[in-house]
N, C-alpha and C positions, 0 to 999 in steps of 0.2 A: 330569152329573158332580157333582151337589149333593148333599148327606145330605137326612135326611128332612126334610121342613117342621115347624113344630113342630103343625101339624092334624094330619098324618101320626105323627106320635109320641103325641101323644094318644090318637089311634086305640088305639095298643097297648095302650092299658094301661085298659081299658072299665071295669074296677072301682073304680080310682080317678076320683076329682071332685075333689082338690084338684088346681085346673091350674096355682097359683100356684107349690105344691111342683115340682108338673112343668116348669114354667118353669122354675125352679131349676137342678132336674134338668138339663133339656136344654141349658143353656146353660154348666154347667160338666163336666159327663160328657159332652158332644156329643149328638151327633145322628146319627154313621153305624151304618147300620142294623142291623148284630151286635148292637151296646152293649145296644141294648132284652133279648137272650138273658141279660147277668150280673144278678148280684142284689145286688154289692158293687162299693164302689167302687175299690178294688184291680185286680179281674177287667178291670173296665171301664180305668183305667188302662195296664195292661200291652198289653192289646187297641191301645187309640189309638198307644201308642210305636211297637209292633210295627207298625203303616201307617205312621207318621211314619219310621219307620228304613228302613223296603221302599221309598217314595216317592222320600227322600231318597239312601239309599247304593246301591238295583239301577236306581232311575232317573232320579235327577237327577247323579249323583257319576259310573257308567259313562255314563251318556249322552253326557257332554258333554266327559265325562274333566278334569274340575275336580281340582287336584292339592292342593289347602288346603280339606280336610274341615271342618276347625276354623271356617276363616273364615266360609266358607259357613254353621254353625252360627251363627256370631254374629252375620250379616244376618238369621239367618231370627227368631232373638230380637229382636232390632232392631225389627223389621215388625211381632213378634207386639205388644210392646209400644208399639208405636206407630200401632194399628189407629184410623182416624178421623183421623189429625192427618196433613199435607201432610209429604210424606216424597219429597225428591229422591235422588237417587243423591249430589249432592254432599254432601247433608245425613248419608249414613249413610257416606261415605266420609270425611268429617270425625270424625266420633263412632267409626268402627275406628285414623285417625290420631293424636288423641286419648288412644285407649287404648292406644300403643304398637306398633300394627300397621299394618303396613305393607301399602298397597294402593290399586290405582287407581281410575278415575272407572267407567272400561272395565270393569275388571273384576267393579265392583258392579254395572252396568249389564247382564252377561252373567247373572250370578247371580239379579239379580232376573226378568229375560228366563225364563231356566228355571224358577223357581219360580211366573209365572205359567204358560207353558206346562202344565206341571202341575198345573196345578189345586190349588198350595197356598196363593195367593192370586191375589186380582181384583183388578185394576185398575180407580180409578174416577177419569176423566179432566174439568176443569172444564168448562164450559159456560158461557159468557157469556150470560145468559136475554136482557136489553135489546139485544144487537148482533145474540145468534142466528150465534153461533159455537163452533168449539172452540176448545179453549187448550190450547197447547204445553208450559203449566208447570204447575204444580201440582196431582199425581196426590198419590190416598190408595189404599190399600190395604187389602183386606178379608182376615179369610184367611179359608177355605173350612166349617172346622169350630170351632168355641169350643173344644172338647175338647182341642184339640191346645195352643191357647193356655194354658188352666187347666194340664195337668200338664206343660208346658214351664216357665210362667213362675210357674205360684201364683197364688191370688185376690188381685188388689190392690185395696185401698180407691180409693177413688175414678174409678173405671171404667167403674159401671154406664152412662154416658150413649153410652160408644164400646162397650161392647158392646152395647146395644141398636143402635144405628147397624149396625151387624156383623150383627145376624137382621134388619134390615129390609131392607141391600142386598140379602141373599140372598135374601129371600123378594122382594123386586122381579124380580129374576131369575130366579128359577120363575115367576111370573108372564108370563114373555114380554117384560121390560120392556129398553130399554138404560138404563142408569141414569150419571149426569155428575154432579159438583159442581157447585151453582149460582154462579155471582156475576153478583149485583144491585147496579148502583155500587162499592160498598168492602164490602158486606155478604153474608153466605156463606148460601146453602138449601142445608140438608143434601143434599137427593138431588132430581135430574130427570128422573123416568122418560119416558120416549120408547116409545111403539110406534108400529103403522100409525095407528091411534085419533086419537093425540093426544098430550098429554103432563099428568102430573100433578106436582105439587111436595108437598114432604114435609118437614120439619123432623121431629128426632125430638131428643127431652129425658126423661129419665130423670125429672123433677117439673115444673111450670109451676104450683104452685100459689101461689110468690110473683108480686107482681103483678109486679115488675121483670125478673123470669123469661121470664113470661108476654109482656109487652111485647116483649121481646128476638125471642123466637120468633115472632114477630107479625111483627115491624115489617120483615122481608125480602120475607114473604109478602105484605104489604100494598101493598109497591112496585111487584110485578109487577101490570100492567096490563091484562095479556090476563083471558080467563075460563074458561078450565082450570082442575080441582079442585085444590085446595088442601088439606093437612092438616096437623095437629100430633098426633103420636103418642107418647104419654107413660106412665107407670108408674104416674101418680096411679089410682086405686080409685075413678072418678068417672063420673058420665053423661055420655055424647055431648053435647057441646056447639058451640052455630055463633059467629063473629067475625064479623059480618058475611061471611059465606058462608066464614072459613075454619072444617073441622071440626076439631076437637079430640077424638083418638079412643082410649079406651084402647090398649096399642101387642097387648094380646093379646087381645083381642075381636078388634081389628083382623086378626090373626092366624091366629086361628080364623074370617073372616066372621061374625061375632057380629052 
């Protein structure tokens, strides 16, 4: 049910070599697989709404026969701009109360319920890594394609770190991986992939080239005790580098198996 990977979108396009442009690209035009056929970013627009409206009004709105089109609208802007950050039903039932609208715990609850069913967002549930549990509280939310993000909400400053977050869960999940929030003590690892294998940890930061950055990303990864792989996947333009055994990996080498 995933759009393409972004190796897979590179694929398409064999004449270009700029992957950074392509990154670009694929992270604010999307990634589902028609988009590669337009040449504009209009085309490409109209295309994503046209899924988002089919998804939303023939199979989330009849399915469930949800009777507040609107509201439903406004959780799903909710999630889009709150992709990466701990987001409960009470937290976006506060934020529609808030704004004048009126609506229950229940009812966000159902909404969100369908739009993971649908594959318009993943749920990524905590992991206590030290006790080797799940936890009951504190889900974030990916949604499936960036595309639909960008011509929903517009490119916001300050973002790139939760969209990046946003192509690594998913490209965890092509992978074969089950992917949880970590916490270690009071301190959060981005992601905790699970397969039959094993398990690997992942911090992901849009730069780490300040030191105090760098420490930050560090210093969760450093706690865990076991000896599963370790990484930090970043935007910086730099060589593979080790922490004592953790890697720090470009996040699109990474990407492409580079």
């Amino acid at each position: 049910m995933l759009p393409l990977s972004f190796k897979e979108y590179v694929s398409a396009f064999p004449e270009n070599n700029n992957v950074d442009r392509l990154f670009k690209n694929y992270i604010s035009a999307g990634s589902f697989p028609y988009t590669i056929n337009f040449d504009n970013i209009d085309d490409i627009e109209k295309y994503v709404l046209a899924i988002y409206d089919s998804i939303v009004l023939k199979d989330i709105v009849a399915r469930k026969k949800f009777p507040d089109y609107a509201m439903l609208q406004s959780v799903i802007s909710f999630m889009l701009d709150n992709i990466g950050n701990l987001c409960s039903t009470n937290k976006i039932t506060n934020s529609m109360v808030s704004a004048g609208r009126k609506v229950s715990v229940h009812t966000i609850e159902n909404y969100i319920t369908a739009l993971v069913e649908s594959f318009v967002f993943y749920k990524a549930s905590r992991y206590d890594i030290k006790g080797k549990q799940y936890l009951k509280t504190g889900d974030k939310y990916y949604v499936t394609d960036l595309g639909l993000r960008y011509f929903l909400l517009g490119r916001k400053d300050g973002d790139n770190g939760h969209i990046l977050e946003n192509v690594v869960y998913l490209e965890l999940k092509r992978r074969g991986y089950d992917v949880y929030i970590g916490k270690v003590d009071e301190a959060e690892v981005d992601f905790v992939a699970i397969n039959s294998k094993g398990i690997e940890y992942y911090q992901v930061s849009e730069t780490v080239k300040e030191e105090k950055t760098l420490h930050r990303e560090l210093s969760p990864l450093e706690n865990i005790k076991d000896h599963y792989p370790k990484y930090i996947l970043t935007g910086d333009i730099t060589p593979e580098t080790s922490y004592n055994g953790i890697r720090k990996i470009n996040v699109i080498d990474w990407l492409l198996d580079v």
